[in-house]
TIVOMAR-898189 format. One line per 5 residues: number of its first residue (from 0); their letters; for each residue z, x, y of C-alpha. Coordinates in pm, 1 decimal, decimal comma, m for minus. Each point is the difference from the previous one (the first is absolute). Layout:
NUM> A> Z X Y  ...
REM end
This chain:
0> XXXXX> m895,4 m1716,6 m4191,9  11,8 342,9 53,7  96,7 142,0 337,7  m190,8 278,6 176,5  16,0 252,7 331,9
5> XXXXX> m215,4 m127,0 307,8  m88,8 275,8 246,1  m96,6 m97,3 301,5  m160,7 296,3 248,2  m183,7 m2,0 331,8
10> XXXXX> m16,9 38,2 360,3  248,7 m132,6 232,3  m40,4 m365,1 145,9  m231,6 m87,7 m331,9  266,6 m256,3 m55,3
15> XXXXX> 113,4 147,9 m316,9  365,8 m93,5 57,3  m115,0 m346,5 18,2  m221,6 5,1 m347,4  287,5 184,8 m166,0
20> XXXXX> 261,7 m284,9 104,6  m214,4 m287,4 m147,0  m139,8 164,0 m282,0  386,0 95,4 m92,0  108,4 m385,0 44,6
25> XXXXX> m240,6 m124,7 m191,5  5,2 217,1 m281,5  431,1 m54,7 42,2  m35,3 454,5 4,4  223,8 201,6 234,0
30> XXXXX> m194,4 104,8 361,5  82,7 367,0 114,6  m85,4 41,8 363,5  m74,1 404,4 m44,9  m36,0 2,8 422,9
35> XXXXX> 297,0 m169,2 68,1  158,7 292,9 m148,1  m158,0 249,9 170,4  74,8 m199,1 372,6  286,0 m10,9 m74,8
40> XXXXX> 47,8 392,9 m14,2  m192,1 28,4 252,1  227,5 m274,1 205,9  274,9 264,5 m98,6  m161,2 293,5 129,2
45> XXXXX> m66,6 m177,6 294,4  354,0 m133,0 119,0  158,9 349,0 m139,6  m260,2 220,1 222,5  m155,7 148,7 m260,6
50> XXXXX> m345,3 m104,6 132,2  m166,8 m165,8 288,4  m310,5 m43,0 172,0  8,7 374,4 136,8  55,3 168,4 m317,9
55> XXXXX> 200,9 48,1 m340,4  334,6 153,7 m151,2  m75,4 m16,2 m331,8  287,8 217,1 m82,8  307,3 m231,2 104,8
60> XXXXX> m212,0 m290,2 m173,8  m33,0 201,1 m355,6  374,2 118,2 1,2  76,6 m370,8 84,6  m201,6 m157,4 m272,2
65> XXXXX> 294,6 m2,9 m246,0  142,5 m246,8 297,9  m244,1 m272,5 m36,5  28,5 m296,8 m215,8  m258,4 m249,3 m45,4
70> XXXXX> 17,4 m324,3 m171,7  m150,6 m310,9 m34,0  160,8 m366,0 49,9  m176,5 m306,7 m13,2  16,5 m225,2 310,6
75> XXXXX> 98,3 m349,3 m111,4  m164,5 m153,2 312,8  m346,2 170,2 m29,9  m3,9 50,3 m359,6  m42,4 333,7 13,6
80> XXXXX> 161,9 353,3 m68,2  92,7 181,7 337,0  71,6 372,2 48,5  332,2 99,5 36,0  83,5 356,2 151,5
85> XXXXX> 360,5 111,5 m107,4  94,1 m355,4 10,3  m119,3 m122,6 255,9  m290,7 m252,7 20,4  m300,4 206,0 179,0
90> XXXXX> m272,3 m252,9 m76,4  m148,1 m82,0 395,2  78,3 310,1 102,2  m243,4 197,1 m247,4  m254,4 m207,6 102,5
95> XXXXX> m94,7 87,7 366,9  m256,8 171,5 116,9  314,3 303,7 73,5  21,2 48,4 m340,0  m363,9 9,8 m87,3
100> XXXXX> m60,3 268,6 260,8  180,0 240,6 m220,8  39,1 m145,0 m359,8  m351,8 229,7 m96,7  186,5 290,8 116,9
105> XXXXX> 343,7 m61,5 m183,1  m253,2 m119,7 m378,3  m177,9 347,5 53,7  348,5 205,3 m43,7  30,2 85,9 m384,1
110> XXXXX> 397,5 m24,4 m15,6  m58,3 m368,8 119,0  m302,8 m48,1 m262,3  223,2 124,3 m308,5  274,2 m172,1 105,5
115> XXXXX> m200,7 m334,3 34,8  m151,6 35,5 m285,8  246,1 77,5 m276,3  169,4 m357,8 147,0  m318,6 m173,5 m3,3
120> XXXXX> m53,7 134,7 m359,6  316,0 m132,2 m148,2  m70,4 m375,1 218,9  m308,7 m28,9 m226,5  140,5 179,1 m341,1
125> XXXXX> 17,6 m398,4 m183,4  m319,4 m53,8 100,8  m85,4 m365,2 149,3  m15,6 155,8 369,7  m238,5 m39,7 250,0
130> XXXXX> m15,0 312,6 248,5  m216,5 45,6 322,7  3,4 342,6 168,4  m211,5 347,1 90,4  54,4 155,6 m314,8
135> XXXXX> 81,2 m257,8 m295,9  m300,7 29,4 m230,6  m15,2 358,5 52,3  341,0 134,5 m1,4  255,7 m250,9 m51,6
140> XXXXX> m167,1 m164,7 m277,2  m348,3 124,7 m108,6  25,4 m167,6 m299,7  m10,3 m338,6 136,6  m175,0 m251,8 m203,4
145> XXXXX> m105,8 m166,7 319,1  m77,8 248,8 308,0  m182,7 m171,2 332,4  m73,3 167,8 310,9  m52,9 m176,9 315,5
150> XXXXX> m160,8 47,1 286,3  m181,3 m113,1 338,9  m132,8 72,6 317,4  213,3 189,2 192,6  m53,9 m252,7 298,4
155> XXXXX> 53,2 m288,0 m232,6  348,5 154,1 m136,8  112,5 65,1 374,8  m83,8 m358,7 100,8  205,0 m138,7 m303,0
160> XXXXX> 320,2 256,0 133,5  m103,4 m122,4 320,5  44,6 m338,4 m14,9  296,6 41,3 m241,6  222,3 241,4 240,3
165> XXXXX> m126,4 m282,6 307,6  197,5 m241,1 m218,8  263,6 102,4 m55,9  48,5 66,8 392,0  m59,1 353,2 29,3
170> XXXXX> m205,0 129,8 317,5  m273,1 185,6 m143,3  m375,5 78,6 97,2  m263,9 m17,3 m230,3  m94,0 358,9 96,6
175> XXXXX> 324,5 115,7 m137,2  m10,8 m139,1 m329,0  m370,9 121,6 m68,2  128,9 318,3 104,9  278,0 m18,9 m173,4
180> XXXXX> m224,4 m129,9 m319,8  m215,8 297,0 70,6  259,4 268,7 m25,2  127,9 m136,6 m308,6  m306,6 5,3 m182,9
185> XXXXX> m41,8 322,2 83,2  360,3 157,3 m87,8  10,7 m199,0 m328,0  m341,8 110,5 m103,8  66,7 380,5 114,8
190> XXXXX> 341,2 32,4 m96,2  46,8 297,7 m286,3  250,8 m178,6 m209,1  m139,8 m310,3 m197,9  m256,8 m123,0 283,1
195> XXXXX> m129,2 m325,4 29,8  m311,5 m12,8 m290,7  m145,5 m276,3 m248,8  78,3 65,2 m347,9  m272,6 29,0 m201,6
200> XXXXX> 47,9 m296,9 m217,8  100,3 m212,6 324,8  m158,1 m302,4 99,0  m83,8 8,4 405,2  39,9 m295,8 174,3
205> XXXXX> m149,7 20,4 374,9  103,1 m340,3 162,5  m135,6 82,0 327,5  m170,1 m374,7 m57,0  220,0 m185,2 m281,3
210> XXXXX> 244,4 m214,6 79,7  359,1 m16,0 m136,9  m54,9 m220,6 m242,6  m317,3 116,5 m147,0  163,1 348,4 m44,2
215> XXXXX> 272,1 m179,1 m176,6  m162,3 m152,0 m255,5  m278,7 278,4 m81,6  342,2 265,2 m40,5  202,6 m247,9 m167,8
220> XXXXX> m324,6 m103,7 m235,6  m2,0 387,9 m35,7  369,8 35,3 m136,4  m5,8 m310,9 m241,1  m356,5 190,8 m188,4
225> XXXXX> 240,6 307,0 m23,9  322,1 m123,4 m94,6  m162,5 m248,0 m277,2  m170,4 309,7 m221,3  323,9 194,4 32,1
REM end
């Protein structure tokens, strides 16, 4: 059966991470975590003090970009493909709510965005990839076969980030995250270089009120009508 390109856009906390990884497993297609990459650059601008919560040095980032390397590595324990900056395995620290505050900021810089890209373009070249991200049906690969775009209440989302940072032991308030949701609604929506939008020929998904498994099987019920008239 012929393989296609699954682009998977949205707002953050929509849980499209989560769709992506078990649409990709069951379909046996390679998952590209398109945010991972960008925390992860934002991580580096972070520990380097190119940026922090008072403001931004986007010039010693840019003439440092030729100094990142990002790859992928799958986990044996989880199952799953971790991000690795230069070589090191950066996968719980890109995930705080640190990183968040300031991973907008770092995806709005164009250098980063081109740089990004042109990898995430050559990830998905065979085809057979499923890709979740800001920009994926509109930039990376507008001529998806299969483009969704997800979205929920912004309370919803910043319960669901909530509840996931709570777990894994961070000490967070809820105020925070929807704050923190808030902002980065706002930045990736505003932002001058590929903003957050729907494609045109995207199918939206809000899942404000449908559970994990119902969203499963309507996408992956979505994905087996495209791939069998290809």
């Amino acid at each position: 059966m012929k393989k296609i390109t699954i682009a998977i856009d949205g707002f953050s906390s929509t849980g499209k991470s989560t769709i992506a990884k078990q649409l990709a497993k069951k379909l046996n297609y390679v998952y590209v975590d398109t945010g991972a990459m960008y925390r992860a650059v934002a991580l580096y601008a972070l520990n380097n003090g190119y940026i922090d919560e008072k403001g931004k040095d986007l010039t010693g980032l840019l003439v440092n970009l030729s100094n990142i390397t990002l790859n992928f590595k799958l986990n044996e324990a989880t199952g799953n493909a971790d991000m690795y900056l230069n070589g090191e395995n950066v996968e719980k620290e890109i995930r705080t709510l640190r990183i968040s505050n300031v991973v907008s900021i770092v995806a709005a810089v164009s250098e980063v965005r081109k740089k990004l890209v042109e990898q995430q373009k050559k990830m998905g070249a065979e085809k057979g990839v499923v890709m979740d991200g800001r920009d994926i049906g509109t930039v990376v690969f507008p001529d998806a076969e299969l483009k969704l775009f997800m979205t929920a209440s912004a309370e919803t989302r910043a319960h669901r980030r909530y509840k996931e940072l709570v777990d894994r032991g961070e000490d967070v308030s809820f105020k925070d995250v929807l704050k923190n949701v808030q902002e980065r609604d706002h930045i990736d929506s505003t932002r001058e270089d590929s903003p957050l939008l729907k494609a045109d020929d995207a199918i939206e998904f809000d899942n404000s009120d449908m559970g994990l498994e119902e969203q499963f099987e309507r996408v992956y019920n979505f994905s087996l009508r495209i791939i069998e008239k290809q």
